[in-house]
Every structure is written in structure tokens, then in C-alpha cells.
N, C-alpha and C positions, 0 to 999 in steps of 0.2 A: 504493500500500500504506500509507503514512504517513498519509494521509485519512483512508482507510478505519478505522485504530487508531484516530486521533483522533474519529472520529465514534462507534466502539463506545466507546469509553472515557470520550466525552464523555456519551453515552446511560446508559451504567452508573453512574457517578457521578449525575445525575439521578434516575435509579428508585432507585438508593439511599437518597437523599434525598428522596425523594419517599414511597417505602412505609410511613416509620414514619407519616407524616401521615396518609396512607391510612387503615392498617389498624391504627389507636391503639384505637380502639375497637371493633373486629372479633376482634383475635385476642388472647388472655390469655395471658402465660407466667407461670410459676413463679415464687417466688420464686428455687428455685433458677437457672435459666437467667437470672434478671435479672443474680443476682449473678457468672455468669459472664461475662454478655457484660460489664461493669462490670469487672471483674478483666482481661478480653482490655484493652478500652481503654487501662489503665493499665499493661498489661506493653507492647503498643502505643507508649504515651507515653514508656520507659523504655529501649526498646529503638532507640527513635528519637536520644534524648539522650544514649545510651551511644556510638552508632555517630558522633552528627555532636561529639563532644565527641573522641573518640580518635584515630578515623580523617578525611582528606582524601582521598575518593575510596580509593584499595586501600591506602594508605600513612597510615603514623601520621602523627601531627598534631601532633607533640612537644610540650612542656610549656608553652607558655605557654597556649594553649587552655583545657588540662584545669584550669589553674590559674584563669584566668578564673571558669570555671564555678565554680569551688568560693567566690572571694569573693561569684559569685552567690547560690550554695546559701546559705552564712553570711549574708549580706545577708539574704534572706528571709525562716531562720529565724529574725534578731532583729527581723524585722516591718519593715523600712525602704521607704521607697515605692516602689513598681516604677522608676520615675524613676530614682532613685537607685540600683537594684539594676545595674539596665542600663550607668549609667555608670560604676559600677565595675567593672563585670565587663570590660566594654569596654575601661578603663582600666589595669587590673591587666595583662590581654593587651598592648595596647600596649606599654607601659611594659617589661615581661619583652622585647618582642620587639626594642624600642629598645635594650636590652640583652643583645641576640644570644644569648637564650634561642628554641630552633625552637619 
């Protein structure tokens, strides 16, 4: 049974990635449906960074995490190099958690 997932799953994932190549220039949408599927991505991208920044699996993820993220977020919005964003974000968590912040 576990094969069988991985092989539909591996399949599906493919023709996924596969169809825009296809049919780029076969099928026209909207502007509007551009702008939704564009809008899904990004609630997508948001919902993904809400859940792994709060949560560890079903259970919160106490503050040092969320606190990471946020010198990440600050980091970016003053334009500093991803380089540098990462190592403080990484650092800031450490640091709190060195200091028996969960």
C-alpha cells in the first residue's frame, strides 16, 4: 500500500509539473483566475509559515521559534542578506532557548 501512495503521489507531483509546460500555450486564462491562482500561492506560503513557526507537530512550539522568525521578518524588511537573515534568526532561537525560553 505505501508503494502504491508513493508511486500515485510521485506520478501526481510530475503531471503537475509537467502540465503548465504543456499547455502554456494551448490554454489562456483570465486575468482574473491568474490573479487567483497567484493569491492561493501566497495564502499557501502563509499558511505554511504560520503553522511551522507556532506549532511542532499538534503542540505549540513556544516562544523562542516564533521569536526567531520575527528577527527574521525585521532582518529582511531592512534589506540585510539572506546570509545574515538566517543566522540570526537561527541565533536569536538558540540563544532564547540557551536561556530556557521553550
Amino acid at each position: 500500500m505505501t508503494v502504491a501512495a508513493l508511486v500515485v503521489l510521485a506520478g501526481g507531483t510530475y503531471l503537475a509539473r509537467l502540465l503548465p509546460l504543456v499547455l502554456h500555450d494551448r490554454v489562456a486564462l483570465s486575468e482574473r483566475a491568474v490573479r487567483l491562482v497567484e493569491l492561493g500561492a501566497v495564502a499557501l506560503l502563509v499558511a505554511l509559515l504560520a503553522t511551522g513557526t507556532w506549532f511542532d507537530g499538534g503542540e505549540f512550539a513556544g516562544w523562542a521559534r516564533p521569536a526567531g522568525v520575527a528577527v527574521a521578518g525585521l532582518a529582511l524588511w531592512r534589506r540585510l542578506p539572506f546570509v545574515l537573515v538566517v543566522v540570526l534568526a537561527a541565533g536569536t532561537t538558540a540563544l532564547l532557548r540557551l536561556a530556557g525560553v521553550p
